[in-house]
BAFI-3210 file (N, C-alpha, C; in Angstrom, 3 decimals, decimal comma, padded with zeros to 6 digits):
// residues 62
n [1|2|3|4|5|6|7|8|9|10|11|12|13|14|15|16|17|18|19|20|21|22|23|24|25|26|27|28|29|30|31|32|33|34|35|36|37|38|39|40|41|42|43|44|45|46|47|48|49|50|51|52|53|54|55|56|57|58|59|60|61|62]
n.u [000,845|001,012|002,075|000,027|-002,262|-002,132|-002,626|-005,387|-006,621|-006,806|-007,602|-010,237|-011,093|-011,154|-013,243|-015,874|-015,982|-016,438|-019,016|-020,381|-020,718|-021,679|-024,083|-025,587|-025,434|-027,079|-029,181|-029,902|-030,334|-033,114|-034,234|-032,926|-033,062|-031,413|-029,988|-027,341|-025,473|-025,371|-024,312|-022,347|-020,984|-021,219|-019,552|-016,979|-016,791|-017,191|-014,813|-012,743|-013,105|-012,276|-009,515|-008,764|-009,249|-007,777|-004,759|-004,943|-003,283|-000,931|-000,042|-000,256|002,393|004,092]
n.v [-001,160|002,542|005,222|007,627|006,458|004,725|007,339|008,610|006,432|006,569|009,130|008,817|007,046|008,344|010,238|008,875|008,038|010,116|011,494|009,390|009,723|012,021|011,704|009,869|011,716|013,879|012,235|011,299|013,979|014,616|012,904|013,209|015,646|017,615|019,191|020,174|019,477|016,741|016,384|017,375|015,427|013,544|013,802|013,775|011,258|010,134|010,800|009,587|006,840|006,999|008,160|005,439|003,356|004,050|003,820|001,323|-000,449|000,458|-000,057|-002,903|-003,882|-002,972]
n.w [000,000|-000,970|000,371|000,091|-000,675|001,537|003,769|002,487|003,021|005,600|006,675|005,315|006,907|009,875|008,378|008,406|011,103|012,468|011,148|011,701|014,203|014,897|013,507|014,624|017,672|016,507|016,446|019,034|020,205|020,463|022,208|024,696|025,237|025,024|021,825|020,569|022,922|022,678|020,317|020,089|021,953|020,492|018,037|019,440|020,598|018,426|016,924|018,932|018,557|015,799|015,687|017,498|015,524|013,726|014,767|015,860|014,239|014,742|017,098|017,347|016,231|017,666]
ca.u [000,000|001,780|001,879|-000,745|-003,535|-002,711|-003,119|-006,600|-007,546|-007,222|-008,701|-011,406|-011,693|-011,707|-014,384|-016,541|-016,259|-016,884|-019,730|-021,484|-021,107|-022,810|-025,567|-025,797|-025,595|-028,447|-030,484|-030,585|-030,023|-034,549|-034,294|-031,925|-033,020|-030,088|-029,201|-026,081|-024,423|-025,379|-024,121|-020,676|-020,426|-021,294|-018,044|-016,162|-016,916|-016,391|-013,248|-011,962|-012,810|-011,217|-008,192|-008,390|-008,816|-006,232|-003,197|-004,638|-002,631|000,773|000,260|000,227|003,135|005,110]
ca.v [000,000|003,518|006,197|008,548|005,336|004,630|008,343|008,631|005,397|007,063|010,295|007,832|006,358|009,709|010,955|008,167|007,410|011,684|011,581|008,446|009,941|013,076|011,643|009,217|012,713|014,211|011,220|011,262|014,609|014,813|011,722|013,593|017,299|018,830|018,676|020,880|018,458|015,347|016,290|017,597|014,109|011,968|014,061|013,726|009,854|009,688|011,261|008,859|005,885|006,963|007,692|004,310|002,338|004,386|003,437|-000,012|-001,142|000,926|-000,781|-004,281|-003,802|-003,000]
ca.w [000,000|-001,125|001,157|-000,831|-000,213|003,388|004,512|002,260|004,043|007,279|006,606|005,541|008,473|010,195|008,528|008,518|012,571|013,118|010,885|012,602|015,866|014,444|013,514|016,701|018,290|016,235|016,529|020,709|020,856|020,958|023,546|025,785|025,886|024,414|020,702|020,838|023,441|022,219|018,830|020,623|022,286|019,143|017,299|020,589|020,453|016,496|016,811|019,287|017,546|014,416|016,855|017,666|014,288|012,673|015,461|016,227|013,527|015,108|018,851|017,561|015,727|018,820]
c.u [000,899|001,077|000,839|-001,750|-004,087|-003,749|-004,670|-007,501|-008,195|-008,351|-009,947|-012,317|-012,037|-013,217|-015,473|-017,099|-016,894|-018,446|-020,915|-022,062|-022,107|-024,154|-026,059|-026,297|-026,733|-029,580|-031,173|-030,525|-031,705|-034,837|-033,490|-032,311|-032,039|-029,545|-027,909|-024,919|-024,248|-024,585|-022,937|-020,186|-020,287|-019,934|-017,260|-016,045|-016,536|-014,606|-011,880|-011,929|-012,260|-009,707|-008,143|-008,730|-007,590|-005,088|-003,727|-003,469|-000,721|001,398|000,014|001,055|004,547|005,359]
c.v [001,234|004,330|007,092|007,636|005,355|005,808|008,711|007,230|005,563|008,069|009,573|008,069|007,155|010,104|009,935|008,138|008,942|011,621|010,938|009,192|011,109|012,993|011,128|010,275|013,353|013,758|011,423|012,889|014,686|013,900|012,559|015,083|018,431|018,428|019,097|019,905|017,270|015,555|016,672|016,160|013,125|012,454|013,468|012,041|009,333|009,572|010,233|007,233|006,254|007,129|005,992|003,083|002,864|003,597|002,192|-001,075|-000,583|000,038|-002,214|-004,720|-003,793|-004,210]
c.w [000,000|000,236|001,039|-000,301|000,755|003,911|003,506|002,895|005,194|007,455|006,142|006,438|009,070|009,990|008,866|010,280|013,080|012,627|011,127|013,523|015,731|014,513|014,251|017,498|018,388|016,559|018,254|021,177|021,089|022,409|024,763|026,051|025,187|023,376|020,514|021,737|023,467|021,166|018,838|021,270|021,069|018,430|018,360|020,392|019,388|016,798|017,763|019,127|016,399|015,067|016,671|016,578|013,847|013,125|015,781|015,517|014,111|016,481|018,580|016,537|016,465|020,204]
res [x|x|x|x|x|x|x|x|x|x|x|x|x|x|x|x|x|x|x|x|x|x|x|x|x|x|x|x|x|x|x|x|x|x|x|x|x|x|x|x|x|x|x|x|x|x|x|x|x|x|x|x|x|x|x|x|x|x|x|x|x|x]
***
């Protein structure tokens, strides 16, 4: 896999896991009262699963 691939793989991944959580976010933010901080947790949550697909592959390497 070239270098150019990988890093569009990731950013991928990225967006994909931010954009779930988004809408996860959106979805409960009517169930919960507050769309604004549901919809800051669902990025917050995206963002650290895509964190953690990207480097799973670096920490079982080591």
């Amino acid at each position: 896999m070239s270098k150019k691939s990988k890093k569009q793989a990731e950013q991928g991944t990225w967006a994909l896991c931010i954009t779930t959580g988004l809408i996860v976010g959106v979805g409960l933010g009517p169930l919960l009262g507050s769309l604004p901080i549901t919809s800051l947790m669902g990025v917050a949550i995206g963002s650290g699963a895509g964190y953690y697909f990207t480097h799973k592959k670096y920490r079982n390497k080591h």
